[in-house]
C-alpha positions as CSV (number, residue, x, y, z in Angstrom):
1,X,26.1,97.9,-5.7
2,X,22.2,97.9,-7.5
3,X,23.6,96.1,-10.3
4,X,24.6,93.4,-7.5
5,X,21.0,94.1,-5.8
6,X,19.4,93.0,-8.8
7,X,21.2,89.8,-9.4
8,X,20.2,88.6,-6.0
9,X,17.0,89.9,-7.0
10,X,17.1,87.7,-10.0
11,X,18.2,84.7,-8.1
12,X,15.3,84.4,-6.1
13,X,12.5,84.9,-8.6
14,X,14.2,81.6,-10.7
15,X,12.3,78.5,-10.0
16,X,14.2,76.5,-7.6
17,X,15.2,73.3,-8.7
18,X,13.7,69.8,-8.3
19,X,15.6,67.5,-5.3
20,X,16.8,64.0,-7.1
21,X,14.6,61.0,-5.8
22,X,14.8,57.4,-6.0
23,X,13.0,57.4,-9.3
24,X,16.0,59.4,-11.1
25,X,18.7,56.6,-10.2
26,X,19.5,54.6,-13.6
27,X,18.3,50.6,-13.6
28,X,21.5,49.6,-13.4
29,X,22.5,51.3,-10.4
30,X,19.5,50.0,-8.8
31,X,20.3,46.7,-9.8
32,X,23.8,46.7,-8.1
33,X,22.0,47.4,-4.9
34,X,19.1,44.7,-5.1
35,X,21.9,42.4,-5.9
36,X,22.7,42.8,-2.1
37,X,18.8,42.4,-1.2
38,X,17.6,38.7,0.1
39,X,14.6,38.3,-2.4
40,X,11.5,39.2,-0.6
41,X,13.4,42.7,0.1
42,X,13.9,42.5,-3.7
43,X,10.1,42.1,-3.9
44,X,9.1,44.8,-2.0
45,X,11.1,47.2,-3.3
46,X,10.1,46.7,-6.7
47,X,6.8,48.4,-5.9
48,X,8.7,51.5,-5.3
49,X,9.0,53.5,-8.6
50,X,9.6,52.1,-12.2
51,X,13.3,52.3,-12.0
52,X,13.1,49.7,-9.2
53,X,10.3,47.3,-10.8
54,X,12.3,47.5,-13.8
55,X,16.2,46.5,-12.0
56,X,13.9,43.5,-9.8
57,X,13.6,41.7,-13.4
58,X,16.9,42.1,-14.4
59,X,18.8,38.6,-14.8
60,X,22.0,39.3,-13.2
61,X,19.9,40.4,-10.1
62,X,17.8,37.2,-9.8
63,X,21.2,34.9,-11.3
64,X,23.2,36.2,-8.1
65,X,19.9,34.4,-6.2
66,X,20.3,31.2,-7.9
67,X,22.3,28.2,-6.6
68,X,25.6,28.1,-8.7
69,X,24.4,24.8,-10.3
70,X,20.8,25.6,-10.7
71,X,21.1,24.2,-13.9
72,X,22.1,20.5,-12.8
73,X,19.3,20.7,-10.4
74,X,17.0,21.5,-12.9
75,X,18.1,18.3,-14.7
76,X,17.9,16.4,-12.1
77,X,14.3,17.4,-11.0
78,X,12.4,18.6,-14.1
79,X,11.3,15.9,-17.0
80,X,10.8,19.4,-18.7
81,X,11.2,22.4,-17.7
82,X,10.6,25.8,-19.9
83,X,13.7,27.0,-21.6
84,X,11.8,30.5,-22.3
85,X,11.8,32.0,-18.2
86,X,14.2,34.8,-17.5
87,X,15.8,34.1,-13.9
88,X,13.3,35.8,-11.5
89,X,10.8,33.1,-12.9
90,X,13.0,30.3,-12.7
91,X,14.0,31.2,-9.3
92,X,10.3,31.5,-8.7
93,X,9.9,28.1,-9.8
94,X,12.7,26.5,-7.9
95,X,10.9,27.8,-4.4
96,X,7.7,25.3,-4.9
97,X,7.6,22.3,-4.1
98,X,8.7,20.3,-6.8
99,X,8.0,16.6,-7.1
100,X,10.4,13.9,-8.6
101,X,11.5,10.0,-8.6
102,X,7.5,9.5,-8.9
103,X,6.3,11.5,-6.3
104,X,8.5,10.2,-3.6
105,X,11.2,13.1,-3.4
106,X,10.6,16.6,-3.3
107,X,13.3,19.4,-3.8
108,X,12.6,23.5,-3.4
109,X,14.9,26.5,-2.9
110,X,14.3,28.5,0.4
111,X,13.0,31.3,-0.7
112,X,14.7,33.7,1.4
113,X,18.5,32.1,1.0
114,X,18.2,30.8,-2.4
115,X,19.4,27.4,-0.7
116,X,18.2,23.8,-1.7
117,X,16.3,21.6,0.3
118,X,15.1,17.9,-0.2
119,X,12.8,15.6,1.5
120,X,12.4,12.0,0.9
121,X,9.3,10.1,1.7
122,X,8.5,7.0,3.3
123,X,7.6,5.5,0.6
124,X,10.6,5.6,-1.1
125,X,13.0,4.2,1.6
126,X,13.7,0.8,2.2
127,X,11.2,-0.3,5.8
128,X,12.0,-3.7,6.8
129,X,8.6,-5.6,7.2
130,X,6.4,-2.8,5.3
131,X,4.7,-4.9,3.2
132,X,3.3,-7.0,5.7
133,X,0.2,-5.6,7.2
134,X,0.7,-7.2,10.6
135,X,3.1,-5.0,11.3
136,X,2.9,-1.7,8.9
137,X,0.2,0.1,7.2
138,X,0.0,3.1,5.3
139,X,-2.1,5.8,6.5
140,X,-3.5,9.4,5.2
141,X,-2.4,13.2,6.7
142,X,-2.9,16.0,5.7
143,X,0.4,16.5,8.3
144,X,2.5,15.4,5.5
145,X,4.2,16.8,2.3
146,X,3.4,13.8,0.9
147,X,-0.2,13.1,2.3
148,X,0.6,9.7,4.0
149,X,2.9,8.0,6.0
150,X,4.5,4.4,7.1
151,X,2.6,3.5,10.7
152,X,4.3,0.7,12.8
153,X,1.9,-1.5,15.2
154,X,4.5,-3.5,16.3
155,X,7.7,-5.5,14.8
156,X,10.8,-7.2,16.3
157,X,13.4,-5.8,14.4
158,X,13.2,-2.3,13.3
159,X,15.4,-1.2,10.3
160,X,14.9,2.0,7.7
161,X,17.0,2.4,5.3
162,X,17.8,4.9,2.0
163,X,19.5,6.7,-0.8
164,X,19.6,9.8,-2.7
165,X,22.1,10.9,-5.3
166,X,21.6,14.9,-6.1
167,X,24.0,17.7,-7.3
168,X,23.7,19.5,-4.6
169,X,25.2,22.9,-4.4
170,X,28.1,23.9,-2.5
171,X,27.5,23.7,1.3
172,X,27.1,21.9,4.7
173,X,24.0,19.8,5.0
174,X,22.4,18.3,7.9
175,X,20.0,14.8,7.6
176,X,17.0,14.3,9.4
177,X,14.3,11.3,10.0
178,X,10.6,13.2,10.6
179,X,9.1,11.0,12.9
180,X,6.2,10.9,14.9
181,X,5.2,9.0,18.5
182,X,1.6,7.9,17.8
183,X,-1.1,8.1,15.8
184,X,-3.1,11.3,15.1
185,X,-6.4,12.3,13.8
186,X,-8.7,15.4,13.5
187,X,-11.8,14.8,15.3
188,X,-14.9,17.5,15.4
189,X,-13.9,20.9,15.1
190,X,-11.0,20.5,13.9
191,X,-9.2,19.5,17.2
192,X,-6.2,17.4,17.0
193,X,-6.1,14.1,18.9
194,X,-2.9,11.7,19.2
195,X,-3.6,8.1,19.5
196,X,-1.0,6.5,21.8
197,X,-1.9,2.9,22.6
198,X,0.7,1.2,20.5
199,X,3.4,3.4,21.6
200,X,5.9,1.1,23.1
201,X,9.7,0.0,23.3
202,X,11.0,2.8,22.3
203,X,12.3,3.7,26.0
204,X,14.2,0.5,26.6
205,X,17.2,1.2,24.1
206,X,18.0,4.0,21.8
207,X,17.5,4.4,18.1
208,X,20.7,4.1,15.8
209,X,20.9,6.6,13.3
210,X,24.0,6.8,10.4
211,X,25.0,8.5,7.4
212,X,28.0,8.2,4.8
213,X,28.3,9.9,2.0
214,X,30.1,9.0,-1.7
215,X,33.9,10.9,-1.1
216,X,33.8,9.1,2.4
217,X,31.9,11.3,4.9
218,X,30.4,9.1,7.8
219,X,28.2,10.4,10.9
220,X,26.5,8.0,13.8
221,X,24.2,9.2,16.3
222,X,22.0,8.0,18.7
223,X,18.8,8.8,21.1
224,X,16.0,7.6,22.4
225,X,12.6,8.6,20.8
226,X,9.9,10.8,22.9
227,X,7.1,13.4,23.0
228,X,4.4,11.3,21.7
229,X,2.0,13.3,19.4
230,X,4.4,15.5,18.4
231,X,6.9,15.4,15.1
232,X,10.5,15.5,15.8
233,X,13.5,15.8,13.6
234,X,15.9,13.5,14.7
235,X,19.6,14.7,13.3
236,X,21.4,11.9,11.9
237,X,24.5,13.8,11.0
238,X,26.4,16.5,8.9
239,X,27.8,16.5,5.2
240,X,29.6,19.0,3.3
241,X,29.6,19.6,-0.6
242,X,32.6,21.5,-1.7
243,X,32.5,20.2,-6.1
244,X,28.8,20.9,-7.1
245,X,29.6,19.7,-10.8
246,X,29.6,15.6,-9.3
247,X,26.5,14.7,-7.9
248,X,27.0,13.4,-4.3
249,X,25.5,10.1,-3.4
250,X,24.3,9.8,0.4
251,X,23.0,6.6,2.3
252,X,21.3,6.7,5.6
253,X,19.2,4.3,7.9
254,X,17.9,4.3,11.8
255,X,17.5,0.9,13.2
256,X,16.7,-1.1,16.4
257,X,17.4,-4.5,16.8
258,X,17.4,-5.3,20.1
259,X,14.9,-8.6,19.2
260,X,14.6,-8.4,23.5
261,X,11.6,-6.9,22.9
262,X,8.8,-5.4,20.6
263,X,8.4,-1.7,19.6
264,X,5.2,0.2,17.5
265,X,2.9,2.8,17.5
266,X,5.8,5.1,14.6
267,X,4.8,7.0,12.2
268,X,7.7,7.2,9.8
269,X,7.1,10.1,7.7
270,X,10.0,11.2,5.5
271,X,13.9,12.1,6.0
272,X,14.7,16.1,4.6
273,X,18.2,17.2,4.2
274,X,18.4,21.2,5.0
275,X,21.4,23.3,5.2
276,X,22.8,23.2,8.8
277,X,22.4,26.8,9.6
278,X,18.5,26.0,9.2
279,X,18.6,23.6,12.1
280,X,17.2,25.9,14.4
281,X,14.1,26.4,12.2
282,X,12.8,22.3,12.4
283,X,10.0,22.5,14.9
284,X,7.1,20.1,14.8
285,X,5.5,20.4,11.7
């Protein structure tokens, strides 16, 4: 019975162990869970303890991230790109803005979703009547991705149309014209004025809007243009990418005709294709 006394005895004067923390989980275990971590959770966590900062580099964590044809997109974009960034950096790279086609497309990752996004500007569509300044002019913004846009005074026949061929990956797309009623400017302090005097026609008949894609997709829509001084993405349509490894060739245009009567005072600023289940982000600019 002492002998059994003193083992207790013994037992309790041992130092007591150290509890396991985050710290003593291997990389690679850690790794497996970031790869379930959008990437600004993967950010975060990475100031935790080494183990973490060292799984949030690893290249199957930030390759799960990456769109499955990142490299085709990377072609299609970059003139040159660095063939010496691990994937956390290319990923990193892929969420800027990054200009192509001489400045007049843009294409970035979201950088939550790891899904591709394009905008196209005015400048590279296809404006009937643009170069003549009776009826378009080009004016700066800093309310633009692309610093400028394509303002209409007044024209007859009102036609925009364009084209983009990109290996987007696989996914349902939606198509949108960013447009603007009137004219605005900053004035003192900053404040934000809209100019509305050539704002006109639009209310008489709606604008047609239409997409088709190269394997046959086609959408039509139409709607009348409102809200002066505020942007609005107007949804032309839906598109869905199922084969990633063929580039998919879209057209689109928006058009009134009716010669009954004049219509101005647009600014046309670009057209952005997002994934559809980022429709409900598009507020004015």
């Amino acid at each position: 019975m002492g002998s059994g006394f003193s083992f207790l005895l013994s037992h309790k004067s041992s130092p007591p162990a150290s509890n396991p923390s985050l710290g003593d989980l291997p990389e690679s275990c850690v790794g497996l869970l970031l790869q379930y971590m959008d990437p600004p959770e993967i950010c975060k966590l990475a100031l935790l303890n080494r183990a973490f900062r060292g799984a949030s580099s690893a290249d199957f964590v930030w390759e799960s991230k990456l769109p499955s044809n990142y490299d085709s997109l990377i072609e299609r974009a970059f003139d040159k790109f660095p063939n010496d960034l691990c994937k956390r950096d290319i990923y990193a790279r892929l969420c800027r803005l990054n200009s192509f086609d001489g400045d007049n497309k843009k294409v970035w990752l979201d950088k939550r979703t790891g899904r591709a996004c394009l905008s196209i500007a005015s400048n590279g569509l296809a404006i009937t009547g643009k170069d003549d300044r009776r009826y378009w002019s080009r004016i700066p913004t800093e309310e633009s991705r692309f610093s400028s846009v394509a303002y209409l005074q007044q024209i007859w026949w009102f036609e925009v149309d364009g084209e983009v061929e990109f290996p987007f990956p696989p996914g349902t797309y939606s198509l949108f014209f960013r447009l603007q009623l009137g004219r605005t400017s900053k004035k003192m302090f900053g404040r934000r004025v809209c100019n509305s005097e050539h704002v006109h026609g639009w209310d008489k008949k709606p604008v047609r809007f239409q997409l088709s894609t190269s394997d046959g997709q086609q959408a039509i829509s139409q709607c009348y243009l409102k809200e002066p001084g505020k942007w609005m993405h107007y949804h032309v349509g839906d598109f869905v990418v199922e084969d990633s490894n063929m580039p998919t060739k879209i057209k689109f245009s928006m058009m009134q005709i009716d010669c009954t009567h004049t219509k101005g005072g647009l600014c046309v600023d670009s057209v952005v294709i997002y994934p559809s289940e980022f429709r409900e982000r598009l507020t004015h600019f």
